[in-house]
C-alpha positions, 0 to 999 in steps of 0.5 A: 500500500505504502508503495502506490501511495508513494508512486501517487505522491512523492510527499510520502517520501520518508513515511514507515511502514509498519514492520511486522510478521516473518523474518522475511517479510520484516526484513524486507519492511526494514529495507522498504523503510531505509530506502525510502528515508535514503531517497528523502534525504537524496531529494532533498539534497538535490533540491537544495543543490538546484536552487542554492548558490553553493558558494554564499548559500543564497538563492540562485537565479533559478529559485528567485525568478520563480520568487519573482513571479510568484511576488509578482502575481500576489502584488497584482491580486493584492493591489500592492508594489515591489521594488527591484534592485539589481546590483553588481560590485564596483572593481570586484574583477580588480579584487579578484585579479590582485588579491585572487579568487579565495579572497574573492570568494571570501568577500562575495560571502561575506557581501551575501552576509550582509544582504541577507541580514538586511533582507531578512523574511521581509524581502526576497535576495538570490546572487545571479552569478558572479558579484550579481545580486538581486534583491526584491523589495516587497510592499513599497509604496512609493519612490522615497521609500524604496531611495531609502532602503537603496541608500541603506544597501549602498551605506551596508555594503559600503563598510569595510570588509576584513580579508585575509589580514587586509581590509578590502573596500567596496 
């Protein structure tokens, strides 16, 4: 039962049967249990892998461009605004080409840090590839508002960030 249930509706992932009878038919229960806890985990892994940045552990492009539409749609039914900010960082090629690419990973991880701090439940954030951001501003309700918040990332990103015994700014 648990088998069709399972073919008809992968949430049943990780859902036991009740173990119980002959050795046989326990023994094969417990494999039936193991390997559905295994491909719970599996599925979950490789979404996590699809949607994530591996390098600062933010939404990809892909997850956010399904966010955005789904913000999208909601603020149409709700009569509400959002905001899009789309940034990159100023001479992070620079970085990159002096300082190399560990302390410039190191640098885009502690920029996604602070994104993310900023955003919090309230806004959507993914890195778009490279030293690309994105950050969706829900419920904005007019020009000033949204100035606001951009000059609040701007200052945000704008502070120091130590790195291997420097201090890069931005």
């Amino acid at each position: 039962r648990q088998l069709r249930r399972l073919h008809q509706d992968k949430e049943q992932l990780g859902q036991m049967v009740a173990v119980g009878g002959n050795a046989e038919v326990v023994e094969l229960g417990a494999g039936f249990n193991d390997m559905t806890t295994q491909l719970k985990e599996l599925y979950g892994s490789l979404e996590h892998m699809a949607f994530t940045d591996p390098l600062t552990q933010l939404p990809n492009r892909t997850l956010f461009l399904d966010r955005l539409n789904q913000a999208i749609l909601s603020a149409r039914r709700e009569n509400r605004s959002l905001a899009l900010c789309i940034m990159d960082l100023d001479r992070f090629k620079d970085i990159n080409d002096t300082l190399g690419h560990p302390v410039g990973d190191q640098l885009l991880q502690q920029v996604a840090q602070r994104l993310a701090e900023f955003a919090g439940d309230d806004h959507g954030l993914a890195r778009l590839g490279g030293d690309e951001f994105v950050l969706l501003l829900k419920d904005q309700h007019d020009l000033a508002e949204v100035q606001r918040h951009v000059d609040q990332v701007q200052a945000l990103l704008s502070a120091p960030y130590p790195l291997d015994e420097q201090t890069v700014h931005l």
